[in-house]
C-alpha positions as CSV (number, residue, x, y, z in Angstrom):
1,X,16.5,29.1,-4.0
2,X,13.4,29.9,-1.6
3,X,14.2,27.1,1.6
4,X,10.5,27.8,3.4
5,X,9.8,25.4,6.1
6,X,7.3,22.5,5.6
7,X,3.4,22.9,5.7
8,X,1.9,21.3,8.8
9,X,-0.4,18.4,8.0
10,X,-2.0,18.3,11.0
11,X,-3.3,14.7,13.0
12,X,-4.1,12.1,10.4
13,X,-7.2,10.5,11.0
14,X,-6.7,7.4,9.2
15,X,-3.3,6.5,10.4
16,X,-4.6,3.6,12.1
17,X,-6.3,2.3,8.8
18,X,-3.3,2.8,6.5
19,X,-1.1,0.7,9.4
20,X,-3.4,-2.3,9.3
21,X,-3.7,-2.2,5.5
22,X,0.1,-1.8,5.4
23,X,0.7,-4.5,7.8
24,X,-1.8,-6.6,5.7
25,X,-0.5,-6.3,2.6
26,X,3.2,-6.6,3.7
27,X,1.6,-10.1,4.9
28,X,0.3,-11.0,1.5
29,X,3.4,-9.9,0.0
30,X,5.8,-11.8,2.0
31,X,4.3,-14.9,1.8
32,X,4.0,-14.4,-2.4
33,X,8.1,-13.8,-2.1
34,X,8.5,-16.3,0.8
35,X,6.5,-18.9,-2.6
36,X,9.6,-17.8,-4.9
37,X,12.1,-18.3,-2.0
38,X,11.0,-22.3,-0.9
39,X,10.7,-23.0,-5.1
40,X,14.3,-22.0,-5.1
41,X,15.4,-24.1,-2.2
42,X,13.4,-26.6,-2.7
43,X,12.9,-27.7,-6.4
44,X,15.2,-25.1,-8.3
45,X,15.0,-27.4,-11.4
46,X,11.7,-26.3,-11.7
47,X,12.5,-22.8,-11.9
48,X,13.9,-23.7,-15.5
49,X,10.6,-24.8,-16.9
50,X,8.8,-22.7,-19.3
51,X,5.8,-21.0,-18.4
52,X,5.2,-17.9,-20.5
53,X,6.1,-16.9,-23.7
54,X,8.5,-19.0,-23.3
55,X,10.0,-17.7,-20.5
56,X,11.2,-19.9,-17.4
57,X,9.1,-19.7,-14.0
58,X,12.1,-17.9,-12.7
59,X,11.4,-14.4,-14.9
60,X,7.8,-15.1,-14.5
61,X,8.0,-15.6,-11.0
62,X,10.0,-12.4,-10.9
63,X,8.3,-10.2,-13.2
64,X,5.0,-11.2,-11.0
65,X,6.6,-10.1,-8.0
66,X,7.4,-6.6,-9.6
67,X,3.6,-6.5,-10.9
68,X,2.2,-6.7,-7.7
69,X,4.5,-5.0,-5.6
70,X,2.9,-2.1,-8.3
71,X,-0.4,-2.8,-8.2
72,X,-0.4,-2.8,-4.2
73,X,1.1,0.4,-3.8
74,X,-1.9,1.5,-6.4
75,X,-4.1,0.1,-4.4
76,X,-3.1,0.9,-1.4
77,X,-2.8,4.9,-2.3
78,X,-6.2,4.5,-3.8
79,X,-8.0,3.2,-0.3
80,X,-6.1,5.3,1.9
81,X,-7.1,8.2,0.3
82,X,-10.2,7.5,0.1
83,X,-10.4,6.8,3.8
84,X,-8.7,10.1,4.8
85,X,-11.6,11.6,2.2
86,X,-14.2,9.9,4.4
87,X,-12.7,10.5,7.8
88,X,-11.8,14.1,7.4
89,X,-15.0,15.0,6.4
90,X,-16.9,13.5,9.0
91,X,-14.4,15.5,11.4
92,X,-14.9,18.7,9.4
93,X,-18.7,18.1,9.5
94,X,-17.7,18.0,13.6
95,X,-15.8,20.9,13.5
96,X,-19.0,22.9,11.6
97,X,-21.3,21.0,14.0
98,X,-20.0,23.4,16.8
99,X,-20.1,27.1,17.0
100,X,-16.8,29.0,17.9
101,X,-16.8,31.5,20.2
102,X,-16.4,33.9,16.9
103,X,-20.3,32.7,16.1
104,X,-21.9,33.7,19.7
């Protein structure tokens, strides 16, 4: 086995972005668990009721919270890539903007 050290990424440009997106949604998701939490404290009979399917809000509930947690993390790698796409190449359009000393 070949153990080569790691490829250097380099400064990421949209590190702030991703951190306030990731703070954002971590926000959104809490609260949507922190919903499932207070329904079990406070009304857990209601948790029995059927909702879909014929399953109880309990499985709903639960099955929801694995659906989104999935469909944020989609969403999540779809904008942040698309906002290192649009911040790298302005900085590589930067970079070209300038001639190195190679060019003189």
């Amino acid at each position: 086995m070949l153990h080569e050290p790691s490829a250097q990424a380099g400064k990421d440009n949209a590190a702030d972005y991703k951190m306030r997106l990731g703070v954002k949604m971590f926000i959104f998701y809490t609260l949507f668990y922190v919903g499932f939490a207070a329904i079990n404290v406070i009304s857990p009979v209601l948790m029995e009721k059927p909702i879909v399917f014929g399953m109880n809000l309990a499985c709903t509930y639960g099955f929801a919270l694995i659906i989104v947690a999935l469909i944020m993390a989609l969403v999540y790698n779809h904008m942040c890539t698309k906002q290192e796409g649009i911040l790298n190449t302005d900085e590589s359009q930067e970079v070209d903007s300038h001639p190195s000393k190679e060019d003189k």
